[in-house]
GUVO-448515 format. One record per residue (C-alpha): x, y, z; residue number from 0. Coordinates in steps of 0.001 Angstrom, whole numbers, always signed. Example, Ala and Ser with C-alpha at 12.3 -4.5 7.8 and 13.67 -1.06 7.14 Angstrom:
# GUVO-448515
+---------+---------+---------+-----+
|      xx |      yy |      zz | num |
+---------+---------+---------+-----+
|  +12300 |   -4500 |   +7800 |   0 |
|  +13670 |   -1060 |   +7140 |   1 |
+---------+---------+---------+-----+
This chain:
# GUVO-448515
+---------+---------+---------+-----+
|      xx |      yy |      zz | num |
+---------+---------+---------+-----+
|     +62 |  +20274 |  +10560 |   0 |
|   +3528 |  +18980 |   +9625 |   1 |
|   +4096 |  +15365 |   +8654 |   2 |
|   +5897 |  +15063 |  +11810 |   3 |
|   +2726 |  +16079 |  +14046 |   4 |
|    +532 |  +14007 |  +11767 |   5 |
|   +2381 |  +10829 |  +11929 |   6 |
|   +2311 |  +11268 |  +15837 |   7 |
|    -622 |  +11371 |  +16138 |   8 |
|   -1843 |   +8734 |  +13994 |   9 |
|   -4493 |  +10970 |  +12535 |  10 |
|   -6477 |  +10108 |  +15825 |  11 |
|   -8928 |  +13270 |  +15794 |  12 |
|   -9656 |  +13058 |  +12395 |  13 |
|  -10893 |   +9589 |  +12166 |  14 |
|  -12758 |   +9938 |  +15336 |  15 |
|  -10128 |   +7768 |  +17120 |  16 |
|   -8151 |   +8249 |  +20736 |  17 |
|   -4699 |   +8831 |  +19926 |  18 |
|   -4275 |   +5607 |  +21749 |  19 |
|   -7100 |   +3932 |  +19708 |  20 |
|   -5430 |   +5063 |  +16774 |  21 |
|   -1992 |   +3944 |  +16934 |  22 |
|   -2760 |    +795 |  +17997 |  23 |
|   -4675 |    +115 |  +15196 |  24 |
|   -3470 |    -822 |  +11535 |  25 |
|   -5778 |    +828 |   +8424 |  26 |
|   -7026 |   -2768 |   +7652 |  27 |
|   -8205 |   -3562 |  +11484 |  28 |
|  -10143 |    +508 |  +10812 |  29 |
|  -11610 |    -597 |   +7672 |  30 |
|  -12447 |   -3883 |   +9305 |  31 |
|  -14378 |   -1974 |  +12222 |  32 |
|  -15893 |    +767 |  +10006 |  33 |
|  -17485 |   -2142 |   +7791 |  34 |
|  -16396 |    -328 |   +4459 |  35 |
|  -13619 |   +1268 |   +2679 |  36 |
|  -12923 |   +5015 |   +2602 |  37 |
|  -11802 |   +5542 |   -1560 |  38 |
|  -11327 |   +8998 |   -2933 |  39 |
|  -11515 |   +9521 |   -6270 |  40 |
|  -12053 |  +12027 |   -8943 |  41 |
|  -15482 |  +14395 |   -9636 |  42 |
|  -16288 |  +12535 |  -12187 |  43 |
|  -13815 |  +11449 |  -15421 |  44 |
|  -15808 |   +9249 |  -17670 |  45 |
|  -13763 |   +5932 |  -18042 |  46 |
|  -11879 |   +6211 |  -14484 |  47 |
|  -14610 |   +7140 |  -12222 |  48 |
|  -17965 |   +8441 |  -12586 |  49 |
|  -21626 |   +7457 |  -11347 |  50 |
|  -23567 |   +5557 |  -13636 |  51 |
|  -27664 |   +6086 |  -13873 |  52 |
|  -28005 |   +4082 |  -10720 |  53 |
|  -25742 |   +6328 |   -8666 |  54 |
|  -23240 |   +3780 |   -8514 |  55 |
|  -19560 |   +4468 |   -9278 |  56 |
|  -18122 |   +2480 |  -11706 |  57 |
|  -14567 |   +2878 |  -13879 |  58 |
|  -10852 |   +2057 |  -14229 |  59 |
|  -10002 |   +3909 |  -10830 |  60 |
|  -13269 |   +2751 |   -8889 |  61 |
|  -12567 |    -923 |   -9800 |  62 |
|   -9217 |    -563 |   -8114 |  63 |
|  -11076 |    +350 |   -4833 |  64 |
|  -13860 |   -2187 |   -5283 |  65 |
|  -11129 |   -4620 |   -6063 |  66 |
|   -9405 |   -3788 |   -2369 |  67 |
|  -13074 |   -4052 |    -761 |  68 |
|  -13681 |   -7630 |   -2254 |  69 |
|  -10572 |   -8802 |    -661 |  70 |
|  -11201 |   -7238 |   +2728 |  71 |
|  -15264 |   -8165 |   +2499 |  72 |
|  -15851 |  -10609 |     -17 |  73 |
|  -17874 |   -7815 |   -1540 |  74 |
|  -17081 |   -5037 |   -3839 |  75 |
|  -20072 |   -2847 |   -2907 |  76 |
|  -18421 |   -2404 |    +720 |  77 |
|  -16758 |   +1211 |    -365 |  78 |
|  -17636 |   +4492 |    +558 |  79 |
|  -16696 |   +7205 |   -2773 |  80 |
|  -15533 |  +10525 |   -1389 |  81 |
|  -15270 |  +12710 |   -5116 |  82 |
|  -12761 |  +15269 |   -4400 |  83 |
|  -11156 |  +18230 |   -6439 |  84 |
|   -7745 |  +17773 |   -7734 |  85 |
|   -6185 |  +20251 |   -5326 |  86 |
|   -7682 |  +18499 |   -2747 |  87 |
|   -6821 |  +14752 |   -3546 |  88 |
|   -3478 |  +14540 |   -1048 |  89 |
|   -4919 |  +16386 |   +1977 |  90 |
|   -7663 |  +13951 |   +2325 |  91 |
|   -5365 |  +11156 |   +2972 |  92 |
|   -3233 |  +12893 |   +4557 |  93 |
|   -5662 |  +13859 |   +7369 |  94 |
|   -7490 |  +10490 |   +7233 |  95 |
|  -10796 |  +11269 |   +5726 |  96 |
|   -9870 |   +8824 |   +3306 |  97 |
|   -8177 |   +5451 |   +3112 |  98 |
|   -7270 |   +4999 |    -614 |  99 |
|   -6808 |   +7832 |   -3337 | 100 |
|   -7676 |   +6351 |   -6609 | 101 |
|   -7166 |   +8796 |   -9681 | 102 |
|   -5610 |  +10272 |  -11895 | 103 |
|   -2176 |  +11456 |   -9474 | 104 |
|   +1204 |  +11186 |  -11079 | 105 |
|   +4748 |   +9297 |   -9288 | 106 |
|   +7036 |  +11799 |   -8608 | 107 |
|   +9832 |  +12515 |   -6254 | 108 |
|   +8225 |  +15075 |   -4463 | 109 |
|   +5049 |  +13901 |   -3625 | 110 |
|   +6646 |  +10148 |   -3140 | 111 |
|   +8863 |  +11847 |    -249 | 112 |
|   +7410 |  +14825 |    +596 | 113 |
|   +3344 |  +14530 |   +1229 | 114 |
|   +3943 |  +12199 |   +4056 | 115 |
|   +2132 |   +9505 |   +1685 | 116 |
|   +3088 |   +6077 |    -842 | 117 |
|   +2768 |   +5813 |   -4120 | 118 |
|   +1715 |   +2075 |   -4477 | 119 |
|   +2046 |    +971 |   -8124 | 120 |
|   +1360 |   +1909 |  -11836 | 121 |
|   -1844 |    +858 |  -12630 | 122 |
|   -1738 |   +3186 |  -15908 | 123 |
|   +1141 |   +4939 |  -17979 | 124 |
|     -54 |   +8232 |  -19835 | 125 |
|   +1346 |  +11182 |  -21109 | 126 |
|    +147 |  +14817 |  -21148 | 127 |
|   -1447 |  +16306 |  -24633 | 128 |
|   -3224 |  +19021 |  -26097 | 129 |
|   -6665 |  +19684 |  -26987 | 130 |
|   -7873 |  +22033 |  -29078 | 131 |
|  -10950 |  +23447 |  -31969 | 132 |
|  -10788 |  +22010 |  -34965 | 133 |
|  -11539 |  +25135 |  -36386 | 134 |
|   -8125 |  +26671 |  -35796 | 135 |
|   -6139 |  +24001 |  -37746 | 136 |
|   -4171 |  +23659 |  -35529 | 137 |
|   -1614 |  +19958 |  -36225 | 138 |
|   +1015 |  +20409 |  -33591 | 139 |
|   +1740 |  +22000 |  -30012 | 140 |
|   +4887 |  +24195 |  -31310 | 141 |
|   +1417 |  +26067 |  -33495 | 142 |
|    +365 |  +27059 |  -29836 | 143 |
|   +2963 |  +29399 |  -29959 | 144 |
|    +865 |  +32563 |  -27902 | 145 |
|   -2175 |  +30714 |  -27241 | 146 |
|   -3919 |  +30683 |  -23856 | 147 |
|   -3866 |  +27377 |  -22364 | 148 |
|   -6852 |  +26143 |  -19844 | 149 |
|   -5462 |  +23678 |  -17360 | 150 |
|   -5747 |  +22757 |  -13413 | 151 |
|   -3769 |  +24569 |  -10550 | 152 |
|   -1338 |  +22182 |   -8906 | 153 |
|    -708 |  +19212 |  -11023 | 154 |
|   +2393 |  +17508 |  -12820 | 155 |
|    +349 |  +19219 |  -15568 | 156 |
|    +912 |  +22690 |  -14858 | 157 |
|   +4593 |  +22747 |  -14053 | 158 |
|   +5214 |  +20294 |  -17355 | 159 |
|   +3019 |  +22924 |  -19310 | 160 |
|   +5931 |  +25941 |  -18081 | 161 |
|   +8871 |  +23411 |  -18520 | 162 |
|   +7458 |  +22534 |  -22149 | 163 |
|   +7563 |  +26706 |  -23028 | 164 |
|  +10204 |  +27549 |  -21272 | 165 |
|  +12602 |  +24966 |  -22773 | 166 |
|  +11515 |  +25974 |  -26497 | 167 |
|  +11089 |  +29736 |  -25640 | 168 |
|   +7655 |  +29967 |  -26554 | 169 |
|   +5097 |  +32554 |  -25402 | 170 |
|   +1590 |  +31745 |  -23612 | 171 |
|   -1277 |  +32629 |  -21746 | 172 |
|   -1667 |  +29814 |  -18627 | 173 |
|   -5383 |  +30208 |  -17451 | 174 |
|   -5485 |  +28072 |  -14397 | 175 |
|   -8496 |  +26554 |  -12988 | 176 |
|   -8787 |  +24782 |   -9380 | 177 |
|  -10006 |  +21615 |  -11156 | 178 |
|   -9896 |  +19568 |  -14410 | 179 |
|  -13550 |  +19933 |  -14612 | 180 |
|  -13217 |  +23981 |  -13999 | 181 |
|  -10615 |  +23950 |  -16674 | 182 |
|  -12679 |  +21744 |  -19612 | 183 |
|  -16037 |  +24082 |  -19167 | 184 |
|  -13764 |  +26749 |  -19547 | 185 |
|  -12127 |  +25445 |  -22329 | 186 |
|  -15624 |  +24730 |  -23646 | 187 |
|  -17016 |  +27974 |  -23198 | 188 |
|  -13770 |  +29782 |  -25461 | 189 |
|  -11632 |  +30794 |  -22460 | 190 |
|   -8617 |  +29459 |  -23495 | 191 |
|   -7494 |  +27989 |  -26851 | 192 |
|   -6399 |  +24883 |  -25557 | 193 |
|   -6776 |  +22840 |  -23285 | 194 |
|   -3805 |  +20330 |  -21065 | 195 |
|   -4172 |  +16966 |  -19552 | 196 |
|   -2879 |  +13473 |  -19249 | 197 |
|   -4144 |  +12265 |  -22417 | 198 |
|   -6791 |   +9811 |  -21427 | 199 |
|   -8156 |  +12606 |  -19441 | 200 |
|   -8405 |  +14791 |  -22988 | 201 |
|  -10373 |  +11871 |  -24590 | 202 |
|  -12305 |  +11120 |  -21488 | 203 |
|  -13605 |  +14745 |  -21284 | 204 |
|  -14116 |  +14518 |  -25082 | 205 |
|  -16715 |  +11812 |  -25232 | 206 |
|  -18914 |  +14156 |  -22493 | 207 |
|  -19184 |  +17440 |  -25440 | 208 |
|  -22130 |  +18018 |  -27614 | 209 |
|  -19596 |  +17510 |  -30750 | 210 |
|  -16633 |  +15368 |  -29417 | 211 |
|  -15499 |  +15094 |  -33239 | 212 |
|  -14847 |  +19038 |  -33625 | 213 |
|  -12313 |  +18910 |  -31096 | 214 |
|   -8302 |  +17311 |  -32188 | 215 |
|   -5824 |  +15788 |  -29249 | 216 |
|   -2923 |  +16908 |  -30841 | 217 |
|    -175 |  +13606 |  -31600 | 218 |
|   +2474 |  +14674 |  -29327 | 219 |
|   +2977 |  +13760 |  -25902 | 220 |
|   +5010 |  +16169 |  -23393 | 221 |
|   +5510 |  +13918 |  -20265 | 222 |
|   +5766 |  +10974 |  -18375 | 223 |
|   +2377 |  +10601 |  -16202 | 224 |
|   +2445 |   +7052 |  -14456 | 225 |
|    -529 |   +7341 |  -12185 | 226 |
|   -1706 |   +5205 |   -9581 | 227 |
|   -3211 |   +4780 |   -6506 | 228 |
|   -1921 |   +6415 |   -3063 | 229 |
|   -2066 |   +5717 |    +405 | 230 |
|    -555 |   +6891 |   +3798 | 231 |
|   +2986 |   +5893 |   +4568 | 232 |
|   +2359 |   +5048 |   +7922 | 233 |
|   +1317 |   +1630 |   +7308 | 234 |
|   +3347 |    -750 |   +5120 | 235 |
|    +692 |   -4054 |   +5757 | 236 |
|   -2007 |   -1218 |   +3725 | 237 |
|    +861 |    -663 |   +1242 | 238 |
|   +1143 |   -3751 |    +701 | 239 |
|   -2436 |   -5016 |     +47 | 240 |
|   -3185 |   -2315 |   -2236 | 241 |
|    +159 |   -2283 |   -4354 | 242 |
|    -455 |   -6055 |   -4584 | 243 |
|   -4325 |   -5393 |   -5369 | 244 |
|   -3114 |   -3891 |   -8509 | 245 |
|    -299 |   -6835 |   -8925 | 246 |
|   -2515 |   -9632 |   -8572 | 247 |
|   -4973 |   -8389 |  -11274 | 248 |
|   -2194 |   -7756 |  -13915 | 249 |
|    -914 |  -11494 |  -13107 | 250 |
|   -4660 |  -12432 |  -13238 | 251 |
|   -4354 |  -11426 |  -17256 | 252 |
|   -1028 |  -12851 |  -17639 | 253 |
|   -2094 |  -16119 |  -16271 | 254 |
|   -5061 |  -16322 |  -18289 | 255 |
|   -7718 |  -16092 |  -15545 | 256 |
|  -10791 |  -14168 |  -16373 | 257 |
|  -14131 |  -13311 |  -14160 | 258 |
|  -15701 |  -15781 |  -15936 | 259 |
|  -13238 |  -18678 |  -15268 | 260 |
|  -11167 |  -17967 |  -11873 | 261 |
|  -13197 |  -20505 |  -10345 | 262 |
|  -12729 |  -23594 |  -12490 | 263 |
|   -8675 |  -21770 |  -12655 | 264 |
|   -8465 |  -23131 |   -8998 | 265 |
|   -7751 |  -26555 |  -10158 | 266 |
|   -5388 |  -26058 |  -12662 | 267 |
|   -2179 |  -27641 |  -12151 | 268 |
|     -66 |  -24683 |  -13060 | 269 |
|   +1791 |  -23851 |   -9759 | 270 |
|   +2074 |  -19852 |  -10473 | 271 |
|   -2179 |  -19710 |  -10837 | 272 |
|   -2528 |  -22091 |   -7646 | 273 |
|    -383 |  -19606 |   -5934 | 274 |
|   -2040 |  -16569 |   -7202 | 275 |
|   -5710 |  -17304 |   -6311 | 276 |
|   -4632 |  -19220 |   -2862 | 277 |
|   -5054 |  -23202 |   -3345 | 278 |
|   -1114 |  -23179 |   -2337 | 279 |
|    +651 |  -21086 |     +55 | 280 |
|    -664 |  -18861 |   +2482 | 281 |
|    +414 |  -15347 |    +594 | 282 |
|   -3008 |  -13705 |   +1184 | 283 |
|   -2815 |  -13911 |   +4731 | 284 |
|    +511 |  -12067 |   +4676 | 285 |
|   -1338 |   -9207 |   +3592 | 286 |
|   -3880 |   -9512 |   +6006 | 287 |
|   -6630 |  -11330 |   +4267 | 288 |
|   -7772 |  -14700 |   +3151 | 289 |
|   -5784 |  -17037 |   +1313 | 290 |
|   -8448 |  -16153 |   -1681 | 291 |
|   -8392 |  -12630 |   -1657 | 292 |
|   -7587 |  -12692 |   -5378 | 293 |
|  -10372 |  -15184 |   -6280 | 294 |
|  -12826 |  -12560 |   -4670 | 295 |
|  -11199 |   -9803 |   -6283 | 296 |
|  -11565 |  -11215 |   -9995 | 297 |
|  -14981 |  -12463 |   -9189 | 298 |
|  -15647 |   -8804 |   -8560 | 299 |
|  -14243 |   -6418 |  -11029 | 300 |
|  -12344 |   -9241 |  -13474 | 301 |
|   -8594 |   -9187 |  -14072 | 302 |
|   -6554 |   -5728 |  -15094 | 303 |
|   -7077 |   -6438 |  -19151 | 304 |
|  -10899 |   -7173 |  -18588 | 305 |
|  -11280 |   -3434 |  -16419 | 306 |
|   -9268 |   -1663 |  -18744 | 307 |
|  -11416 |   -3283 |  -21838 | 308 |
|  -14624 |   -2452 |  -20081 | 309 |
|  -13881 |    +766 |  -18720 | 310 |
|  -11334 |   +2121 |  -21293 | 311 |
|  -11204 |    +387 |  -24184 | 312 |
|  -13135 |   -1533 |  -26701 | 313 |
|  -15683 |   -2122 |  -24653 | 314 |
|  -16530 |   +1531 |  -23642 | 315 |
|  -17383 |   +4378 |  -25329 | 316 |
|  -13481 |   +5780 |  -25114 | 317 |
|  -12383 |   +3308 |  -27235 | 318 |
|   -8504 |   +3812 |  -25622 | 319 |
|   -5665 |   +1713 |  -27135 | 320 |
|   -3934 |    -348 |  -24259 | 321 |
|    -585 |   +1158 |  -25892 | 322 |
|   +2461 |   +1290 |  -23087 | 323 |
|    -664 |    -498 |  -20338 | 324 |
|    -453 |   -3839 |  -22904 | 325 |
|   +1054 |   -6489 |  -20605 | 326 |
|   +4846 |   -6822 |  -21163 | 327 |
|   +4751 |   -9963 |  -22639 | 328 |
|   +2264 |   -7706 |  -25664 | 329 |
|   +4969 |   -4985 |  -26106 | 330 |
|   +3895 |   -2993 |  -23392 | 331 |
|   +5279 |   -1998 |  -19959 | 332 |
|   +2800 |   -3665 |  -17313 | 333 |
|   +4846 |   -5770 |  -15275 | 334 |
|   +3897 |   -7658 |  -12263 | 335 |
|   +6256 |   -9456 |   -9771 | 336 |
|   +5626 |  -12662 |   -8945 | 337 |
|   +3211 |  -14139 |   -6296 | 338 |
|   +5657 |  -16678 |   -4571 | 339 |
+---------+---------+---------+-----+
């Protein structure tokens, strides 16, 4: 189906909708009638997204969805996880088996303007890297000169992996894999010498082997990967509340207000925090919720620095620097725009 034909038709079949039904309502009045959220997200990258012993999904990318859930329900538990292969993660948004796509999916041109979806906003800047044995000493990527490279069909990574090469007129071996998942067992199993991700991907997939310290993410970074949640762009109100989902959390840190304190936060006298979590101005129901959406959303998952510390960093078992995701008041490059 083109973009054309799916935009005119609202995606009515696939959602079990009347064309009619379906273009005269908005995603949020669909989510609203379904009683949950529709999130897709990865197979399982420890860190971003992957069941816990309970069965429950919990990391960086799931707390964007729960975060979008809470502001809807006034309950984070309201989301229905769709895992999906990487070469799948576009189409099922694009037919409307999904409502959100949170994981790892780079901003670029092309998929910005030509998938017939949104990009929303960065909720984390990486970079792609290498991975490879300790045992064959090798220090930097211009040493993979000839090696045979594991990595997944149809991602930034691929084509950055042939730019990178190509540009230096270097020899490999691509072994491509439909998956990341495919690609790391394979990598595992001495398919390929090394292995190519977004970097946060390499060190998530580390901390799953038998021996994560045998294995070296090599220093040097080939791309620009920021990644980000994605939605259809058929619907600018849904834009909105999740690009503004991701917003309100990062001003959440900035502003100082933590799970543990948004509610005592409400009486502060500080104009920018009464805006943010709704005791002035009416800015939540601009996006289609209550004025307190972002009260209920820190409640839930806490603000940006608090998911990234619990899911990524010190307080996980990836132990990931915030690096270019510190706050850009920190040195770093997350940036907000004001609630007012």
């Amino acid at each position: 189906m083109t973009i054309k034909a799916f935009v005119a038709t609202c995606i009515a079949g696939l959602i079990g909708l009347s064309a009619s039904e379906a273009c005269a309502q908005s995603t949020l009045e669909r989510v609203r009638s379904r009683g949950q959220l529709i999130c897709a997200t990865s197979q399982g990258v420890p860190g971003f997204s992957l069941p816990n012993t309970a069965g429950e999904w919990e990391g960086f990318d799931i707390d964007i969805c729960r975060a979008v859930a809470a502001a809807i329900f006034d309950d984070p538990m309201q989301v229905k996880f769709v895992p999906v292969a990487t070469k799948d993660r576009f189409t099922v948004l694009q037919t409307g088996e999904v409502d959100l796509v949170s994981r790892q999916a780079t901003w670029t041109l092309g998929r910005d303007a030509g998938l017939g979806l949104n990009f929303t906003a960065v909720n984390y800047y990486d970079g792609q890297g290498f991975m490879v044995n300790k045992k064959l000493n090798i220090s930097g990527v211009k040493e993979l000169e000839g090696a045979s490279i594991c990595v997944s069909q149809g991602t930034t990574s691929e084509l950055n992996l042939a730019d990178y090469f190509r540009t230096r007129n270097m020899k490999y071996e691509v072994v491509a894999f439909v998956g990341s998942e495919e690609a790391f067992n394979a990598y595992t199993s001495g398919r390929c010498d090394a292995v190519t991700n977004d970097t946060s991907v390499l060190a998530s997939y580390r901390s799953k082997l038998k021996e994560p310290d045998q294995h070296v993410i090599l220093g040097e970074i080939i791309s620009k990967e920021p990644v980000g949640p994605w939605v259809r762009n058929i619907d600018d109100q849904w834009l909105d509340l999740v690009r503004w989902t991701v917003f309100a959390l990062l001003n959440a840190e900035e502003l100082g207000v933590t799970r543990a304190n948004v509610q005592d936060m409400k009486k502060s006298d500080n104009p920018e925090i009464r805006r943010l979590l709704g005791v002035e101005g009416k800015f939540g129901e601009l996006l289609g919720v209550t004025n307190d959406w972002v009260v209920r959303m820190v409640s839930a998952v806490g603000n940006y620095g608090e998911s990234f510390d619990r899911n990524l960093g010190e307080g996980s078992s990836l132990k990931l620097a915030r690096g270019p995701n510190r706050l850009w008041t920190q040195g770093g490059y997350q940036f907000a725009p004001p609630v007012r």
